[in-house]
C-alpha positions as a printed NumPy array, in Angstrom:
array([[ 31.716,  -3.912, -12.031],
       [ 31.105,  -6.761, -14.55 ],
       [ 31.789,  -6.246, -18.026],
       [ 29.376,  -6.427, -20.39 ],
       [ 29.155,  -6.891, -24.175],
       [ 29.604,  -3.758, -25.443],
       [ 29.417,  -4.44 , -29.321],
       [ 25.699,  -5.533, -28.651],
       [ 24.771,  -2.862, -26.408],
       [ 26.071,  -0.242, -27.786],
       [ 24.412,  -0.725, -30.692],
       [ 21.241,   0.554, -29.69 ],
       [ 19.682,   3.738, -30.482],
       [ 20.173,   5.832, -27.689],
       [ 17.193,   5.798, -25.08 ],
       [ 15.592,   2.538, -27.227],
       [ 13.654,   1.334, -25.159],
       [ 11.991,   4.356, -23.557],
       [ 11.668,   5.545, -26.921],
       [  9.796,   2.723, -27.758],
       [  7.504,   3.135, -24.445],
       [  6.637,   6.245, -25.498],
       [  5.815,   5.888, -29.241],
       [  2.886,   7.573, -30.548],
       [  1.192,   3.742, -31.127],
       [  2.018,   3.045, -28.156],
       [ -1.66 ,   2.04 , -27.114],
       [ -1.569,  -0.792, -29.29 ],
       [  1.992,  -1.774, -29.254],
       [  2.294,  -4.955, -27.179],
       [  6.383,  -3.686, -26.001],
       [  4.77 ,  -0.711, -24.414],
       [  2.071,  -3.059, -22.454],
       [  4.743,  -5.378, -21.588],
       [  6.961,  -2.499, -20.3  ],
       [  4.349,  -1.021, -18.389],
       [  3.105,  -3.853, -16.425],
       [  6.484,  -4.969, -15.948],
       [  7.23 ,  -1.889, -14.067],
       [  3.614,  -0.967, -12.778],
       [  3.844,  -4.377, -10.772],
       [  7.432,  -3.209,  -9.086],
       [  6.018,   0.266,  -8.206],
       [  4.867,  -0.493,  -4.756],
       [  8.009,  -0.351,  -3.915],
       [  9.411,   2.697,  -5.428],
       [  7.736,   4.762,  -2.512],
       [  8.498,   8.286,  -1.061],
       [ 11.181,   7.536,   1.824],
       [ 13.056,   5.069,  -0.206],
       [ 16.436,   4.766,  -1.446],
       [ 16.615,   3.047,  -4.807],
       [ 18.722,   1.295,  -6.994],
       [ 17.948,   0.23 , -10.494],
       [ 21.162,  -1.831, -11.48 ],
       [ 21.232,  -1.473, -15.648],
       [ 18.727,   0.748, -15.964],
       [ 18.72 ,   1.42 , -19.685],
       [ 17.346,   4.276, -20.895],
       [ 16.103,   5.009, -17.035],
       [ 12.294,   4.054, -17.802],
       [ 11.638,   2.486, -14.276],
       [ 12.85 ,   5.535, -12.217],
       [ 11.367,   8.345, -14.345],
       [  7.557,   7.641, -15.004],
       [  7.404,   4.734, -12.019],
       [  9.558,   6.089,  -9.265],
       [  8.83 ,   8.095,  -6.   ],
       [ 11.673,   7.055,  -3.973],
       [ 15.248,   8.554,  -4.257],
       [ 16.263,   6.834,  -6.97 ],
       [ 20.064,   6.221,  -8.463],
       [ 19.927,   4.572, -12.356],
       [ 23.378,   2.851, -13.552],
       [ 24.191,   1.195, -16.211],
       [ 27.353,   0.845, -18.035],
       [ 25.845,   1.78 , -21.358],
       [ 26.795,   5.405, -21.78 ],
       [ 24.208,   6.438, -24.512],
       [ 21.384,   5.348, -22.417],
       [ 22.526,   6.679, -19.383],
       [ 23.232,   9.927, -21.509],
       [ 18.888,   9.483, -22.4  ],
       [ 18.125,   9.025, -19.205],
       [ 19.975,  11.952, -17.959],
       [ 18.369,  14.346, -19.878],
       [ 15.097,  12.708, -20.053],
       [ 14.146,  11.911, -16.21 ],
       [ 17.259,  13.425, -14.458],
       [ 15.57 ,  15.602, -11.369],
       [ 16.448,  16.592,  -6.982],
       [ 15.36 ,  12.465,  -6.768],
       [ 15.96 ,  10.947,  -9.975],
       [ 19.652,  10.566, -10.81 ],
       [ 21.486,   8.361, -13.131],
       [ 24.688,   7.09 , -13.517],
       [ 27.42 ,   4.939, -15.839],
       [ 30.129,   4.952, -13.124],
       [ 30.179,   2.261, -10.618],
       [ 32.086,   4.343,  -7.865],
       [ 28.375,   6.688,  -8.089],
       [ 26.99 ,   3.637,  -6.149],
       [ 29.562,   3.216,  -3.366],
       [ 29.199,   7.132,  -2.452],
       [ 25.002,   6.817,  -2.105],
       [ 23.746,   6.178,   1.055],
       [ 22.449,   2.998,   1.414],
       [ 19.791,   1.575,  -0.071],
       [ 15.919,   0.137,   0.798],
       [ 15.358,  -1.261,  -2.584],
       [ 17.49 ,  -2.818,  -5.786],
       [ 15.463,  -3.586,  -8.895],
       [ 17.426,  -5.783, -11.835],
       [ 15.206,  -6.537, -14.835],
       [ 16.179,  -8.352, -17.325],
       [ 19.866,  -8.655, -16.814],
       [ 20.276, -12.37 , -15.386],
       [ 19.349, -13.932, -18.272],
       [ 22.713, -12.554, -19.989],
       [ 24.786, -13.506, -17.047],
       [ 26.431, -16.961, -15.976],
       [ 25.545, -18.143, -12.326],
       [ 29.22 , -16.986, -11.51 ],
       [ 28.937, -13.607, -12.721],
       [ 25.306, -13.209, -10.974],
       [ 26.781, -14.577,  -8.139],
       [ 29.65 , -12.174,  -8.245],
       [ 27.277,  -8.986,  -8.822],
       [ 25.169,  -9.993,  -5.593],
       [ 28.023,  -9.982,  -3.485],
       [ 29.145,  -6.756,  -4.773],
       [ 25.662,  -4.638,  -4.191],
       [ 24.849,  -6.277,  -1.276],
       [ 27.506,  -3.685,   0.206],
       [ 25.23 ,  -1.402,  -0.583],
       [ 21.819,  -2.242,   0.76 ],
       [ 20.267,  -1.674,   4.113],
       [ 19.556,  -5.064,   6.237],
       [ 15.788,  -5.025,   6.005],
       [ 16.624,  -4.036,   2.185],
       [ 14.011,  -5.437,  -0.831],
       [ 15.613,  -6.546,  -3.902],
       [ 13.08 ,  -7.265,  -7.035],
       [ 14.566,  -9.432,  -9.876],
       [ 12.779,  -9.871, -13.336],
       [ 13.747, -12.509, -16.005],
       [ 12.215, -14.053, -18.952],
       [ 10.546, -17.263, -17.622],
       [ 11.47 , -19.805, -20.365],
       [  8.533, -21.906, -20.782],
       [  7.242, -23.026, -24.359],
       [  4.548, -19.945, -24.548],
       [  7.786, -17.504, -24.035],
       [  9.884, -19.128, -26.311],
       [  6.577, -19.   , -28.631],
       [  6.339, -14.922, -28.377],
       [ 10.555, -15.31 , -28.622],
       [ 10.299, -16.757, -32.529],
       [  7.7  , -14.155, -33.284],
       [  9.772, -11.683, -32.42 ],
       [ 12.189, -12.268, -34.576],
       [  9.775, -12.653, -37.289],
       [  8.626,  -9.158, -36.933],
       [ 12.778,  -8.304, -36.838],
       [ 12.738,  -7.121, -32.888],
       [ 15.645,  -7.535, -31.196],
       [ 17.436, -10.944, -31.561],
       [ 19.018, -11.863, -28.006],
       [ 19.632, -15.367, -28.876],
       [ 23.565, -14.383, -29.243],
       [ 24.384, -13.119, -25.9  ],
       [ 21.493, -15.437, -23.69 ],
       [ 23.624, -17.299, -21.164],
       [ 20.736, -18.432, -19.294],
       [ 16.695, -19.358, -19.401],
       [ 15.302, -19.491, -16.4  ],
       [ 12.522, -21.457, -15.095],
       [ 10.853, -20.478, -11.808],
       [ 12.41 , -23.866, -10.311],
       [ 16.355, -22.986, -11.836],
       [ 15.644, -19.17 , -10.313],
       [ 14.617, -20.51 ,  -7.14 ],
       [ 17.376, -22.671,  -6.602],
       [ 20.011, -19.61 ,  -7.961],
       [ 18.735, -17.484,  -5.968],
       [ 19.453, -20.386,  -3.149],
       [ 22.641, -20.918,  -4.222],
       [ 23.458, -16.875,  -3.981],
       [ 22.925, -17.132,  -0.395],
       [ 19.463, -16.544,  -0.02 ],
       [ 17.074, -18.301,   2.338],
       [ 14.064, -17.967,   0.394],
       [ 11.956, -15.78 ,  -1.566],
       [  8.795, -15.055,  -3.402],
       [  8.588, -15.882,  -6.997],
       [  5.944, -14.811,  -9.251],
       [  4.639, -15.518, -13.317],
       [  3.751, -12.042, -14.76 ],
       [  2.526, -10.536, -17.848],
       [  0.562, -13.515, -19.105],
       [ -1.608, -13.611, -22.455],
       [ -3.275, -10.8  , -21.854],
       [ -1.062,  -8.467, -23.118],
       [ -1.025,  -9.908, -26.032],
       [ -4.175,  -8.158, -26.585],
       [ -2.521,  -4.636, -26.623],
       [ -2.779,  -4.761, -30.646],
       [ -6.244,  -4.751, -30.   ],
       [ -6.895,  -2.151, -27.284],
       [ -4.544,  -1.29 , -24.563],
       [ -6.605,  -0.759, -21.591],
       [ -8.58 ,  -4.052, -22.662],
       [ -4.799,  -5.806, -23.169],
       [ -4.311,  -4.434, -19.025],
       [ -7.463,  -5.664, -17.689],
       [ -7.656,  -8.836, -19.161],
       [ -4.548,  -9.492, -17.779],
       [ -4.898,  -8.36 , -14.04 ],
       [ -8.023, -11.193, -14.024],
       [ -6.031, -13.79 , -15.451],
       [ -3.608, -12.767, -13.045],
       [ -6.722, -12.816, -10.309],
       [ -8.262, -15.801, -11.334],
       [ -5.511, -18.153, -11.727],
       [ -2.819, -16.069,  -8.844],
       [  0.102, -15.826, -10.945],
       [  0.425, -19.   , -12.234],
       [  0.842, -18.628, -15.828],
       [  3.615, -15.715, -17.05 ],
       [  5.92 , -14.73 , -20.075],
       [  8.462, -13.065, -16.857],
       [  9.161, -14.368, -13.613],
       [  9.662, -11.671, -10.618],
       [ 11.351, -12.507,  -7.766],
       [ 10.721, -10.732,  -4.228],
       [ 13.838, -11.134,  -1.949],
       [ 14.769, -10.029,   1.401],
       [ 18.002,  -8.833,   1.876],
       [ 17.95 ,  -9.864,   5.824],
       [ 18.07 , -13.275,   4.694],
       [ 21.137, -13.167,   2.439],
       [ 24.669, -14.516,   3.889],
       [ 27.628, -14.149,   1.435],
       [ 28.548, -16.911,  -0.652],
       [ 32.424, -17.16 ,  -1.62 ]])
């Protein structure tokens, strides 16, 4: 297991994020729209039949209000994982903070990662591919989401901190493009794979009206077919991947 920085992390309010989803404002808090369509757009996947893996899982969002496979949670953050026990924890939702939790589950159909490259070096990305990959089924689909650094993001980034969210600056090791992910996820050993833009300006317009915020940006999505995005999503098949060393 990598390590992580645990002085940052830690820090957080236990279940923070899912806390956050769920706030009573939540229909015109732009976090919760971003949230949602981050993980309404990976849902497809989480099917009955499926095993699942949500590699850090944080406060174990994803699995519990998105999820109908068999899902496993980890993340090395024990407070969340502590949330997320409590909070979603059922026969098919499990969660997890030790690594060795992984290598005893069957195998699995799908691995979802948000928003954990961008604090990892190619090396260390590199190093956690090889390690799950003993853990996936052949014809397995793995789903990667990142912050695609473009000038908009790095726009919404500086009003963030305005507002006082979350500074990441300190522990970003990477900003990925949709050309530097493509040619990562080459470099990992990967063939190919689908990269999309997501969660474009309509969100923004969750202050305004949720529902609006959603539908104006599923036709921007539509109309201009993923194009323009604050996140990039990557769609990978496992069958393709050969080990890099």
């Amino acid at each position: 297991m990598l390590n992580y920085n645990k002085q940052f992390w830690n820090k957080l309010t236990q279940g923070y994020y899912d806390l956050s989803f769920n706030n009573i404002g939540k229909k015109k808090s732009i976090q919760h729209a971003w949230h949602y369509l981050t993980f309404k757009k990976q849902q497809k996947y989480l099917i009955s039949g499926q095993t699942h893996l949500d590699y850090a899982c944080g406060p174990g969002t994803l699995i519990g209000k998105f999820s109908k496979s068999q899902s496993l949670g980890f993340d090395p953050a024990t407070n969340q994982i502590k949330y997320a026990d409590l909070t979603y924890s059922d026969e098919n939702k499990k969660f997890t903070d030790n690594f060795e939790e992984i290598q005893k589950h069957e195998k699995f159909n799908v691995l979802t990662i948000n928003g954990l490259f961008e604090y990892l070096t190619a090396e260390e990305i590199k190093i956690l591919i090889n390690q799950l990959a003993k853990f996936l089924h052949e014809d397995a689909k793995i789903v990667i989401t990142t912050p695609n650094y473009s000038l908009l993001f790095r726009f919404v980034e500086a009003i963030s901190k305005l507002f006082g969210i979350l500074n990441y600056a300190d522990i970003n090791k990477n900003k990925y493009t949709e050309k530097k992910l493509a040619n990562l996820i080459k470099d990992l050993g990967f063939k190919g794979c689908k990269i999309k833009k997501i969660l474009n300006v309509g969100v923004l317009f969750s202050f305004i009206n949720f529902k609006f915020a959603i539908a104006v940006e599923e036709k921007i999505e539509s109309i201009f077919d993923n194009k323009f995005g604050f996140l990039l999503m990557a769609e990978i098949s496992f069958k393709d991947y050969k080990e890099i060393i």
